[in-house]
C-alpha positions as CSV (number, residue, x, y, z in Angstrom):
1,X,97.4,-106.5,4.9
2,X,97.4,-102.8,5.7
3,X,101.1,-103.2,6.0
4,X,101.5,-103.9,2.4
5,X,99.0,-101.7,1.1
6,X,101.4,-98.5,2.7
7,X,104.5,-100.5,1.7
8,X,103.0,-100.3,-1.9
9,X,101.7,-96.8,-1.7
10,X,105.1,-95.7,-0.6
11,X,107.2,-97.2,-3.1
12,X,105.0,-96.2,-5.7
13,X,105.2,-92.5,-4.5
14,X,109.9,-92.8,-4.2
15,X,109.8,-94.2,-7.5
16,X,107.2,-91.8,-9.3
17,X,109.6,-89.1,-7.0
18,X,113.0,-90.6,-8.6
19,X,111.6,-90.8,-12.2
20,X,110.9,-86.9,-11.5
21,X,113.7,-85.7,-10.4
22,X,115.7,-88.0,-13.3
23,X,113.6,-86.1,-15.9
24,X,114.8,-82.7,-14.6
25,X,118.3,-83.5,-14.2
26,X,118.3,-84.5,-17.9
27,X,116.6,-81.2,-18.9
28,X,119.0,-79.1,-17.1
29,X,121.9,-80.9,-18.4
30,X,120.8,-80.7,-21.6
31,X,120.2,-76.9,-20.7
32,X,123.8,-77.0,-19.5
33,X,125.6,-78.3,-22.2
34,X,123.5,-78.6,-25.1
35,X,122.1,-81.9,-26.6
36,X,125.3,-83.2,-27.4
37,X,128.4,-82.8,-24.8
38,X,130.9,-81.5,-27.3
39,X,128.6,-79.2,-28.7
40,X,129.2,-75.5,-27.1
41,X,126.2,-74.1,-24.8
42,X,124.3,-71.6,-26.8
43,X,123.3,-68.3,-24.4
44,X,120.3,-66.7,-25.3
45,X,120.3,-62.8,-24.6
46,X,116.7,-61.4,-25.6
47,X,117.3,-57.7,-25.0
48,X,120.4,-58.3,-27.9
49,X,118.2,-60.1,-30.1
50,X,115.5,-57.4,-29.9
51,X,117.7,-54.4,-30.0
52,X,119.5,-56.1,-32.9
53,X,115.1,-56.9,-34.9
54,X,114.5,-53.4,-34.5
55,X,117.5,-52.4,-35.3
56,X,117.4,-54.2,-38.8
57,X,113.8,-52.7,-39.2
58,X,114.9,-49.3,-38.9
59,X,117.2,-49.8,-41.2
60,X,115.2,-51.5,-43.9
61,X,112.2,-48.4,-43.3
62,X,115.1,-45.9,-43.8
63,X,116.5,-47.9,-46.7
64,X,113.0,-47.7,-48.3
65,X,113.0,-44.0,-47.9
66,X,108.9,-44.2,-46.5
67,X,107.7,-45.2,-43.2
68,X,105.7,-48.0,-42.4
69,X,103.9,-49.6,-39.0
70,X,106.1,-52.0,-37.4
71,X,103.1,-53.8,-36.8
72,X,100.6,-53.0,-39.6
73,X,102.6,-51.8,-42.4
74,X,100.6,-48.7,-43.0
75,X,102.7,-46.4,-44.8
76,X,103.5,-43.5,-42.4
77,X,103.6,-39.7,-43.2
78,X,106.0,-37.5,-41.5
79,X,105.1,-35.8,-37.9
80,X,102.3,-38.6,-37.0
81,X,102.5,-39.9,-33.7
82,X,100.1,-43.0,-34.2
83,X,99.3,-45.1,-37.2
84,X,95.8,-44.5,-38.9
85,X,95.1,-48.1,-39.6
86,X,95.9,-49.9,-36.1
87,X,96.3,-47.2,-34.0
88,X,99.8,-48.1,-33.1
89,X,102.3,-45.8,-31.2
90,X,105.1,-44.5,-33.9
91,X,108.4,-44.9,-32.1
């Protein structure tokens, strides 16, 4: 009786393991090579993608000729160092 009871147990506990370590293989392939095969892998670089946000919002402020919070939208006067309304470092 206890024989069966650890030969269930145990095969409960490889299977629940396979199913596991199916799961992840099919998330890193899909990592990999994107959901479909023939479509290319996308690479995801956050540094460009932020440089490339602010860079936008600079230009936009400058575009607009007055400066505003990047977080609040104050408007910003010339010389300040931190907004008024959120207290936000001006970069």
């Amino acid at each position: 009786m206890s024989e069966e009871i650890f030969i269930i147990i145990f095969g409960s506990i490889a299977s629940i393991f396979v199913i596991y370590l199916y799961v992840k293989l099919i998330k890193f392939l899909q990592r990999k090579f994107g959901k479909n095969r023939y479509e290319k892998p996308v690479k995801i670089n956050k540094k460009r993608d932020k440089k490339d946000e602010l860079y936008s919002k600079n230009i936009i402020r400058e575009e607009q000729g007055n400066k505003k919070c990047s977080k609040c939208g104050n408007e910003i006067e010339d010389g300040m160092i931190f907004c008024d309304k959120c207290g936000s470092r001006i970069k």
